[in-house]
C-alpha positions as CSV (number, residue, x, y, z in Angstrom):
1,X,50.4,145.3,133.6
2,X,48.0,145.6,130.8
3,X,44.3,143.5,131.7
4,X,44.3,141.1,128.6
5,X,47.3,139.6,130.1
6,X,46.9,136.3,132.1
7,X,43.5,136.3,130.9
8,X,41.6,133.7,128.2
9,X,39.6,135.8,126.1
10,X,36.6,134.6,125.7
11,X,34.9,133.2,122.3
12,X,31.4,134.1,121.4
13,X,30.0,131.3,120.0
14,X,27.3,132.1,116.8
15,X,23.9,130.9,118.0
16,X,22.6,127.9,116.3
17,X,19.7,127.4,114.7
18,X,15.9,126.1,117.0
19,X,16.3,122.8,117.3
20,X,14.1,121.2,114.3
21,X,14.0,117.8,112.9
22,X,15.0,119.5,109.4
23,X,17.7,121.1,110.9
24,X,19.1,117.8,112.7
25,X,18.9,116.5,109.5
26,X,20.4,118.6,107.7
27,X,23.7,118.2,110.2
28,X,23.5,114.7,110.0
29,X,23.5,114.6,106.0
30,X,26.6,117.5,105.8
31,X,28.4,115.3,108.1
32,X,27.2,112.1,106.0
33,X,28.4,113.7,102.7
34,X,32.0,114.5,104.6
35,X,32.8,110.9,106.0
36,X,31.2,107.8,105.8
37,X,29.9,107.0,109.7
38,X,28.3,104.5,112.0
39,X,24.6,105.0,113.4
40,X,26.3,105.0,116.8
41,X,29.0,108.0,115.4
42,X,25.7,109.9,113.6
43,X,23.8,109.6,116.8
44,X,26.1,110.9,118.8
45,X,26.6,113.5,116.4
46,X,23.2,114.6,116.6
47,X,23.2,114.5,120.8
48,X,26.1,117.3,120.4
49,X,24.5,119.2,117.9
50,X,21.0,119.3,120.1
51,X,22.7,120.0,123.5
52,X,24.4,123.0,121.6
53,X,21.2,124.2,120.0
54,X,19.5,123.5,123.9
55,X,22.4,125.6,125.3
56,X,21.2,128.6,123.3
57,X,17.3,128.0,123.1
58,X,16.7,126.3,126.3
59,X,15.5,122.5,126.7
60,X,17.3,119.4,128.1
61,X,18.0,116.4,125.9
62,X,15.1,113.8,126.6
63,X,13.4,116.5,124.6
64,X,15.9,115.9,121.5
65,X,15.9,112.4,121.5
66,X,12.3,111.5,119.6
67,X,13.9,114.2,117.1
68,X,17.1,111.9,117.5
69,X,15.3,108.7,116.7
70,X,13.2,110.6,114.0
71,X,16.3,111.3,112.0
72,X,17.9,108.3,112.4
73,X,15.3,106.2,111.7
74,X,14.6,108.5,108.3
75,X,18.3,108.1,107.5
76,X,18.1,104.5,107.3
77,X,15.0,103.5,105.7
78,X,16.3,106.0,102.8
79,X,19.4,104.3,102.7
80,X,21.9,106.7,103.6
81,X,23.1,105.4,106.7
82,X,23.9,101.9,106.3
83,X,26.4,99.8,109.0
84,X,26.7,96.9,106.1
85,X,28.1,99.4,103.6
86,X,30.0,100.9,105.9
87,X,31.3,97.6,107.2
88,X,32.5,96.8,103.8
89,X,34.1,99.6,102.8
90,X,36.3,99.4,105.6
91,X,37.1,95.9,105.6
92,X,38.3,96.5,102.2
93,X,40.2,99.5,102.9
94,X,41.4,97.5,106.2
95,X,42.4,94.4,104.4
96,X,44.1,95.8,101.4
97,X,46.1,97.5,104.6
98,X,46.9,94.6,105.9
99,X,44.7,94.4,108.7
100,X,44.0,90.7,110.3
101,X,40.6,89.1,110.7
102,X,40.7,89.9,114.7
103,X,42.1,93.3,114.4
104,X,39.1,94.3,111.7
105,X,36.6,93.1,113.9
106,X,37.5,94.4,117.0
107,X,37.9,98.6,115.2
108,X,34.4,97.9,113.4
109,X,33.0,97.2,116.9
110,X,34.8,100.3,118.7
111,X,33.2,102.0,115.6
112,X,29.7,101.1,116.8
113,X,28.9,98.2,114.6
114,X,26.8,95.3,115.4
115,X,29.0,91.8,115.5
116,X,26.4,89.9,112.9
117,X,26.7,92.6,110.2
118,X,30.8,92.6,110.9
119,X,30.6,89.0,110.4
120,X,28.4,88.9,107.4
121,X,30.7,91.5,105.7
122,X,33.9,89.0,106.8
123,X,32.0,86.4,104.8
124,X,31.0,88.5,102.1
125,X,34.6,89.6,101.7
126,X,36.5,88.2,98.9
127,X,40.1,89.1,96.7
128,X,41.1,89.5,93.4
129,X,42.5,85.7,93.4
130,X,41.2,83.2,94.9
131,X,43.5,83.0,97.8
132,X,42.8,83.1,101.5
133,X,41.9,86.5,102.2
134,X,43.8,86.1,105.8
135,X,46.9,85.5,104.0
136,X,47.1,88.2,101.4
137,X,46.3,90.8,104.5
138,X,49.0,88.7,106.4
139,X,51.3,89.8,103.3
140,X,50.3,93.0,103.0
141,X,51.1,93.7,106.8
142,X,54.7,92.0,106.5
143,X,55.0,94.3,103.2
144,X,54.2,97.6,104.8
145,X,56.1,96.8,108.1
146,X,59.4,95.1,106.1
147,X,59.0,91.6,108.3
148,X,60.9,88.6,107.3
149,X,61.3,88.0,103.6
150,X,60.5,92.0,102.9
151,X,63.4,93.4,104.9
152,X,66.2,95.3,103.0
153,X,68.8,94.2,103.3
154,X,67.4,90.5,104.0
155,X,68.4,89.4,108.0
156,X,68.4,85.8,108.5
157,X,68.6,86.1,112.1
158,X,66.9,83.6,114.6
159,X,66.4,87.2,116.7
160,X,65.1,89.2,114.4
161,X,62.8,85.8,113.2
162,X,61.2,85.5,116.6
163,X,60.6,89.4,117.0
164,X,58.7,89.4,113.0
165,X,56.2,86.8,114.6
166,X,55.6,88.8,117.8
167,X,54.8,92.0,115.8
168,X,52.5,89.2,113.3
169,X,50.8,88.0,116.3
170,X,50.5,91.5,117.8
171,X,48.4,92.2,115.0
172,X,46.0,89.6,115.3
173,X,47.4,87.1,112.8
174,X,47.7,82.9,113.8
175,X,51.1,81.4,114.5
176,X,50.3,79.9,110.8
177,X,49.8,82.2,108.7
178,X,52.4,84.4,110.2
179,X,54.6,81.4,110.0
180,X,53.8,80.9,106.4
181,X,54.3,84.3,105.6
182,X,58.1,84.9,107.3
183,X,58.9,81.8,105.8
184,X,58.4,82.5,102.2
185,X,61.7,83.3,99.9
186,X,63.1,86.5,100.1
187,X,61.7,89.1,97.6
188,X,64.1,90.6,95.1
């Protein structure tokens, strides 16, 4: 029996970097220029990165976290990290999804944003038409899922009815809208 077999190899990991405030910022910013992200997600970032760097040069992580703050701080008075921004960029994305009112708040608060700046950005939030922006999402949803009226072929059944509004309100839309919506005529 050969002795590689049975056994995990292990991976040497490349030593980082000491653990500067250039250097965290310089993580956060690559990561920044990658994917738009919370405070909370950049923060967090920044923990890993300096636990890493402390597993290599020594040091525990009350150490890291004026370095932490440092960064973050710098981050946001120069405008790069901003939770409003971020807010509205996924609210758009969310709505034009389909995405209700109560669904959008409740993934933009997993996501580590504060609940005034979700709700400013709900405010803030308008569509093409003048319309009720709850509606058009409600649409949208019933569009991308194929509920009521956007079913091929169309199914008029009391069953199927009553099983489009539990997947509507499963998504966080009113009786109302989701009413109004499974309601409307058929689409060619």
């Amino acid at each position: 029996m050969s002795e590689g077999r049975g056994r995990k190899r292990e991976r040497k990991r490349r030593p980082t970097p000491p653990l500067t405030h250039s250097w965290l910022r310089t993580e956060a910013i690559r990561h920044l220029e990658r994917w738009p992200a919370t405070e909370m997600r950049v923060r967090r970032l920044l923990r890993k990165r300096a636990k890493r760097a402390q597993s290599f040069h020594g040091g525990n992580i009350e150490e890291a976290q004026p370095l932490i703050d440092a960064v973050i701080h710098e981050l946001r008075e120069t405008g790069i990290l901003d939770d409003s921004r971020f807010a509205q960029l996924w609210i758009d994305y969310l709505r034009r999804r389909g995405t209700s009112r109560r669904m959008i708040f409740k993934k933009l608060t997993e996501k580590g944003v504060s609940q005034d700046k979700i709700s400013v950005a709900l405010e803030a939030y308008t569509t093409d038409d003048e319309s009720d922006p709850e509606h058009t999402s409600a649409v949208a949803y019933a569009t991308r899922r194929r509920l009521g009226p956007y079913r091929r072929p169309f199914d008029p059944d009391p069953d199927r009815r009553r099983k489009d509004l539990a997947a509507m309100a499963r998504a966080g839309f009113s009786y109302g809208i989701a009413k109004a919506v499974l309601n409307s005529p058929p689409t060619p």
